[in-house]
C-alpha positions in Angstrom: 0.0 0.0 0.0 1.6 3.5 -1.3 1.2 5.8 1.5 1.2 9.7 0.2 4.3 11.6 1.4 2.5 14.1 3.4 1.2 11.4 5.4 4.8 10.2 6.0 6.2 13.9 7.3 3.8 14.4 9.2 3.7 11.9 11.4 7.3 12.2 11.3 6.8 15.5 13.1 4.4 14.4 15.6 5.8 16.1 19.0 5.3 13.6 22.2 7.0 15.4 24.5 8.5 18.2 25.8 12.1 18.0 27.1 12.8 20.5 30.0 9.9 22.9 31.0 7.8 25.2 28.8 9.5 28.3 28.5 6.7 30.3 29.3 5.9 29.0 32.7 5.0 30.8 35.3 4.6 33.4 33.4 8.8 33.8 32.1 9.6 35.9 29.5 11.8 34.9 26.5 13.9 37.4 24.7 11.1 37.0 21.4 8.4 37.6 23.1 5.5 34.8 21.3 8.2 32.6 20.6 10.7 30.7 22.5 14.0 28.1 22.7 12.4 24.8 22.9 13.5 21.3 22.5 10.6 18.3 21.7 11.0 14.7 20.8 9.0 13.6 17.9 7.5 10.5 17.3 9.7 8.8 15.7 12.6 9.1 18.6 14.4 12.2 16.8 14.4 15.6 18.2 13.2 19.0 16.8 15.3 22.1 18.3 13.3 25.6 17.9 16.1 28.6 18.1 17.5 31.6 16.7 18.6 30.7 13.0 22.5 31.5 13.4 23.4 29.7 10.0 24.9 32.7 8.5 26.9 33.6 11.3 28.2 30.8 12.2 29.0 29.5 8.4 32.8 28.7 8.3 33.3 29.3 12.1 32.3 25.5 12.9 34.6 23.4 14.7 37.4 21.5 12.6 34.7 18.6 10.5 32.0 19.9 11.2 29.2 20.7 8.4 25.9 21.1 7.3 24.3 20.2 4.3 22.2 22.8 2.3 19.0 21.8 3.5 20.3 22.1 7.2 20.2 25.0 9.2 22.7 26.7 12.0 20.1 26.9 15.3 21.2 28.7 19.0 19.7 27.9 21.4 20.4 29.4 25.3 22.4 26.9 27.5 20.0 27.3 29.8 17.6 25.4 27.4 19.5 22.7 26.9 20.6 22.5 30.8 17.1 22.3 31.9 16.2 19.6 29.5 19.1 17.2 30.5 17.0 15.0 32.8 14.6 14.3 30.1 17.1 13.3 27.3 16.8 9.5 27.3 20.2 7.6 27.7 19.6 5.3 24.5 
Protein backbone atom coordinates (compact mmCIF):
# COMPACT_ATOMS: atom_id res chain seq x y z
CA UNK A 1 0.00 0.00 0.00
CA UNK A 2 1.56 3.46 -1.31
CA UNK A 3 1.24 5.82 1.51
CA UNK A 4 1.19 9.65 0.25
CA UNK A 5 4.34 11.59 1.40
CA UNK A 6 2.46 14.06 3.36
CA UNK A 7 1.21 11.43 5.41
CA UNK A 8 4.75 10.17 6.02
CA UNK A 9 6.19 13.92 7.28
CA UNK A 10 3.82 14.43 9.16
CA UNK A 11 3.67 11.87 11.39
CA UNK A 12 7.35 12.21 11.33
CA UNK A 13 6.78 15.46 13.14
CA UNK A 14 4.39 14.37 15.64
CA UNK A 15 5.85 16.08 19.00
CA UNK A 16 5.25 13.64 22.21
CA UNK A 17 6.99 15.36 24.49
CA UNK A 18 8.53 18.20 25.82
CA UNK A 19 12.06 17.99 27.05
CA UNK A 20 12.78 20.46 30.00
CA UNK A 21 9.86 22.89 30.96
CA UNK A 22 7.82 25.20 28.80
CA UNK A 23 9.48 28.27 28.52
CA UNK A 24 6.71 30.26 29.26
CA UNK A 25 5.88 28.96 32.69
CA UNK A 26 4.99 30.80 35.30
CA UNK A 27 4.64 33.44 33.41
CA UNK A 28 8.79 33.79 32.15
CA UNK A 29 9.63 35.93 29.53
CA UNK A 30 11.81 34.86 26.53
CA UNK A 31 13.87 37.44 24.65
CA UNK A 32 11.13 37.02 21.38
CA UNK A 33 8.43 37.61 23.12
CA UNK A 34 5.55 34.77 21.33
CA UNK A 35 8.20 32.60 20.57
CA UNK A 36 10.71 30.74 22.45
CA UNK A 37 13.96 28.13 22.71
CA UNK A 38 12.43 24.80 22.94
CA UNK A 39 13.50 21.32 22.51
CA UNK A 40 10.61 18.33 21.66
CA UNK A 41 10.98 14.68 20.80
CA UNK A 42 9.02 13.57 17.88
CA UNK A 43 7.49 10.49 17.30
CA UNK A 44 9.68 8.75 15.73
CA UNK A 45 12.55 9.13 18.59
CA UNK A 46 14.44 12.16 16.81
CA UNK A 47 14.37 15.60 18.21
CA UNK A 48 13.21 19.02 16.81
CA UNK A 49 15.27 22.11 18.32
CA UNK A 50 13.27 25.55 17.93
CA UNK A 51 16.14 28.60 18.09
CA UNK A 52 17.48 31.64 16.68
CA UNK A 53 18.64 30.65 13.00
CA UNK A 54 22.47 31.53 13.39
CA UNK A 55 23.44 29.71 10.04
CA UNK A 56 24.89 32.71 8.54
CA UNK A 57 26.90 33.64 11.32
CA UNK A 58 28.18 30.79 12.20
CA UNK A 59 29.01 29.47 8.45
CA UNK A 60 32.78 28.73 8.27
CA UNK A 61 33.31 29.26 12.13
CA UNK A 62 32.26 25.55 12.86
CA UNK A 63 34.57 23.39 14.69
CA UNK A 64 37.35 21.49 12.59
CA UNK A 65 34.73 18.56 10.52
CA UNK A 66 32.03 19.92 11.17
CA UNK A 67 29.19 20.65 8.35
CA UNK A 68 25.93 21.05 7.31
CA UNK A 69 24.27 20.21 4.34
CA UNK A 70 22.22 22.78 2.27
CA UNK A 71 19.03 21.81 3.52
CA UNK A 72 20.29 22.07 7.17
CA UNK A 73 20.23 25.04 9.17
CA UNK A 74 22.67 26.66 11.95
CA UNK A 75 20.09 26.87 15.28
CA UNK A 76 21.19 28.68 18.97
CA UNK A 77 19.69 27.88 21.41
CA UNK A 78 20.42 29.40 25.31
CA UNK A 79 22.44 26.89 27.53
CA UNK A 80 19.96 27.34 29.83
CA UNK A 81 17.60 25.43 27.42
CA UNK A 82 19.48 22.70 26.90
CA UNK A 83 20.63 22.46 30.79
CA UNK A 84 17.10 22.28 31.87
CA UNK A 85 16.17 19.57 29.54
CA UNK A 86 19.12 17.15 30.46
CA UNK A 87 17.05 14.98 32.78
CA UNK A 88 14.56 14.31 30.08
CA UNK A 89 17.14 13.27 27.34
CA UNK A 90 16.83 9.51 27.31
CA UNK A 91 20.25 7.56 27.72
CA UNK A 92 19.56 5.28 24.50
Amino acid sequence: MDVPIGTIVTAMLTCTRRLGPDPHANGAKTSSAAGCPDILELADGDFLVIGVDITDEAEGRLAFGASRSPEERIVKIPRRTLLLAKRDIPEA
